[in-house]
C-alpha positions in Angstrom: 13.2 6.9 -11.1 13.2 9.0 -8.0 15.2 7.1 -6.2 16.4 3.5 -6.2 15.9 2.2 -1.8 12.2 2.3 -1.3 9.8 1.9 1.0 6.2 1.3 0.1 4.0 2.7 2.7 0.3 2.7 4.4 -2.1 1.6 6.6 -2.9 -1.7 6.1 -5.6 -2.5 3.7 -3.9 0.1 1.5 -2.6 -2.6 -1.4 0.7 -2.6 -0.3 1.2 -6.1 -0.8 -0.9 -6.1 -4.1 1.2 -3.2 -5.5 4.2 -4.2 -4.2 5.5 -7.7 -6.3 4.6 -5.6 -9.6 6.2 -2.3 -9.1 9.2 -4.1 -8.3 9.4 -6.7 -11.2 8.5 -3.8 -13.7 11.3 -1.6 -12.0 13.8 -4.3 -11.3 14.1 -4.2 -8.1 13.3 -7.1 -5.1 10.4 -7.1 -3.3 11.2 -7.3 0.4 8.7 -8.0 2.4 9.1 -9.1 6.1 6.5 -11.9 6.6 7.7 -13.3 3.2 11.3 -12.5 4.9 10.7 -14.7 7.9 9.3 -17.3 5.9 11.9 -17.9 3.9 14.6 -18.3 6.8 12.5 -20.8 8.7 11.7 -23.0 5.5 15.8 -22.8 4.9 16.4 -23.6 9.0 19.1 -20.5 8.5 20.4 -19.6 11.8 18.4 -16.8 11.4 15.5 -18.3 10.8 16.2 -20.1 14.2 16.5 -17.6 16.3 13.6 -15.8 14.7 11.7 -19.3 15.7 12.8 -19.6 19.4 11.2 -16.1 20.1 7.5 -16.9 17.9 7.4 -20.5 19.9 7.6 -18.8 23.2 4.5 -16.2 22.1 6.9 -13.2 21.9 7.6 -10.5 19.3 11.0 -10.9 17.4 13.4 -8.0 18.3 13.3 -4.9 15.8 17.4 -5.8 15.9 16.8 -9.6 15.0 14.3 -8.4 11.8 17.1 -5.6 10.6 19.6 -8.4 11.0 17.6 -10.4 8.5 16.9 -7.2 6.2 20.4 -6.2 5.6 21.4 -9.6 5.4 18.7 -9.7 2.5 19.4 -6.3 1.3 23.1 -7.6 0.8 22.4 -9.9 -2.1 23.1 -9.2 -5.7 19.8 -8.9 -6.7 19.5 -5.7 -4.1 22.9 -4.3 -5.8 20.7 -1.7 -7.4 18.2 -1.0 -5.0 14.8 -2.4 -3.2 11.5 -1.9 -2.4 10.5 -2.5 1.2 6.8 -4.1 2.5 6.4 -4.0 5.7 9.5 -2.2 7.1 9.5 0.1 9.2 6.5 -0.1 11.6 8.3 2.1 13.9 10.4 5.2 13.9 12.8 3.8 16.4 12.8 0.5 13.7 13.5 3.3 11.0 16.5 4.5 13.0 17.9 1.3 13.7 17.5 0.4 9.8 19.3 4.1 8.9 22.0 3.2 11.0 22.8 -0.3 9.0 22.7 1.1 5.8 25.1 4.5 6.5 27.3 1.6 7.6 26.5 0.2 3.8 26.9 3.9 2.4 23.3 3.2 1.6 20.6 5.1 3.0 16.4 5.2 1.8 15.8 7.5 -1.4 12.2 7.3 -1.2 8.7 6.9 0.3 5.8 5.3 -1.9 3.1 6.2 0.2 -0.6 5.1 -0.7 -3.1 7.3 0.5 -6.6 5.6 1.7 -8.7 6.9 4.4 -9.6 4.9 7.4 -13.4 4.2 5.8 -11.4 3.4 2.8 -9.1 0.9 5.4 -12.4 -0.5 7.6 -14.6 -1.1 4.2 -11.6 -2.6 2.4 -10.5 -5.4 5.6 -13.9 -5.8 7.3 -15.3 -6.8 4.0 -13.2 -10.2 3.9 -14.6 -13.3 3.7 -12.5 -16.4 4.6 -13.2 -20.4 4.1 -11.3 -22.9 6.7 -9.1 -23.4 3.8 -8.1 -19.8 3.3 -9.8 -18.9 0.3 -10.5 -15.4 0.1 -13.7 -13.3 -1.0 -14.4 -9.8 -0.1 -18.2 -9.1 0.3 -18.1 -6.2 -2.3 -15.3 -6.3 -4.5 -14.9 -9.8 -5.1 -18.7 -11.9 -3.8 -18.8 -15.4 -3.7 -21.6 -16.7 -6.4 -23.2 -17.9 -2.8 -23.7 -15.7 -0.5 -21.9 -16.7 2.6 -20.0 -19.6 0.8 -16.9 -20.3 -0.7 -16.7 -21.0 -4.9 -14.0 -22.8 -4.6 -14.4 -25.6 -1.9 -18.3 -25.1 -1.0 -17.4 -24.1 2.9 -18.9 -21.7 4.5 -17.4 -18.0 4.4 -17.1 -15.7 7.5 -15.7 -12.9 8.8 -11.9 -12.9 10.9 -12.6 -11.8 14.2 -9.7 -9.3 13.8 -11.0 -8.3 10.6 -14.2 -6.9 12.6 -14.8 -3.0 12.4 -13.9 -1.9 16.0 -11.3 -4.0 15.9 -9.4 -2.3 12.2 -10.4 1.0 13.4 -8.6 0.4 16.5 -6.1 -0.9 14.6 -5.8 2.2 12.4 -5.7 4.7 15.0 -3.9 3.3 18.0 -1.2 1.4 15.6 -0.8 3.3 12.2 -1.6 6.3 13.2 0.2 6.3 16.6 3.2 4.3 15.6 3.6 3.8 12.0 2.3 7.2 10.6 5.2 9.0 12.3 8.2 6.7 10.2 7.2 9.4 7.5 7.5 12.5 9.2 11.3 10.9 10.2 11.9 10.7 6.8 10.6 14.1 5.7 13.1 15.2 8.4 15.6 13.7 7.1 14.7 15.2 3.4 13.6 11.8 1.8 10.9 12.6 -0.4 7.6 11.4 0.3 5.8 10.5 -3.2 2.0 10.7 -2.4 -0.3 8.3 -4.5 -4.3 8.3 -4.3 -4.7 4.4 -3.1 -8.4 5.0 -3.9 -9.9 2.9 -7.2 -9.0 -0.3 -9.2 -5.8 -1.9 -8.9 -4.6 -1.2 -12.2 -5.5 2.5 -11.8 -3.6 3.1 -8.8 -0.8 1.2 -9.9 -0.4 3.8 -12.7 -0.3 6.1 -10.2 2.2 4.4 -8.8 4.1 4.2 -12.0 4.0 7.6 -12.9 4.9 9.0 -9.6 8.3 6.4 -9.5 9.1 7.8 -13.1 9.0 12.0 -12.3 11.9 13.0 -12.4 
């Protein structure tokens, strides 16, 4: 494998999150995603986790230093011992700095980038296309219909569209976040000489997860 400290990276809509938990069973490595990350702390009430709260309660973003505080704190178990694949992390290249920093302190340091490719049509068709019950269940009006058009197999509620999942809103999304913020954490890396290992993110899930495979395998 090329590389053992990964970071799976996109725009969102790419599959990161679908991609994610099987690359890193198959490879044996945890799947460290931050929302699952902050989740776990406040179901635990960690001190963490309680911190984390105090910020969310009063409407306000959690520091980058309180999220790498949790990360290396995660990254720090055995199950990490041999590596990880990060979801999520870093959104920022000033986030990627302060995460470089902790792990040279580890003599650690990120070995790769698993970057799925998907252009922003790909990204609007892919997250204005869901359809969402008041229970959460999730259809996507091409890829996965509802027998009903416009309601939900499962509970018989009615289906509609997020009102961040509109098109204006994911282009703007794509360009004035991933593209202006998140887009750059690669070119830090590429500066830094971590190879960035391109996958086409375009086609069924099992196809680009081959992809996927065979790009972690090359030598």
């Amino acid at each position: 494998m090329a590389g053992r400290n990964l970071i799976i990276f996109g725009p969102p809509g790419a599959g990161k999150g679908t991609q994610a938990p099987r690359l890193a069973a198959e490879f044996g490595l945890p799947h460290v995603a931050t929302g699952d990350m902050f989740r776990a702390h406040q179901r635990e009430g960690t001190a963490l986790g309680l911190r984390a709260k105090a910020y969310m309660e009063a409407g306000e973003l959690v520091p980058d230093t309180l999220v790498i505080e949790m990360l290396v704190e995660r990254i720090g178990q055995a199950d990490a011992a041999d590596g990880f694949l990060l979801d999520g992390f870093p959104r920022t290249v000033a986030q990627a700095v302060a995460l470089d920093v902790e792990l040279a302190a580890n003599g650690s340091r990120i070995d790769a980038l698993l970057v799925l490719d998907v252009t922003e049509e790909d990204v609007v068709t892919r997250i204005s296309g869901r359809l969402v019950c008041a229970n959460g269940h999730v259809f996507h009006e091409t890829f996965s219909p509802p027998a009903v058009a416009a309601v939900c197999d499962t509970c018989g509620l009615a289906l509609a569209r997020r009102a961040d999942d509109e098109p204006d809103v994911v282009r703007n999304r794509y360009r004035n976040v991933y593209l202006a913020q998140t887009a750059p954490v690669r070119d830090h890396y590429t500066a830094l000489g971590v190879p960035a290992l391109d996958v086409d993110g375009t086609g069924s899930t099992d196809a680009v997860y081959e992809r996927l495979r065979t790009a972690l395998q090359r030598p």
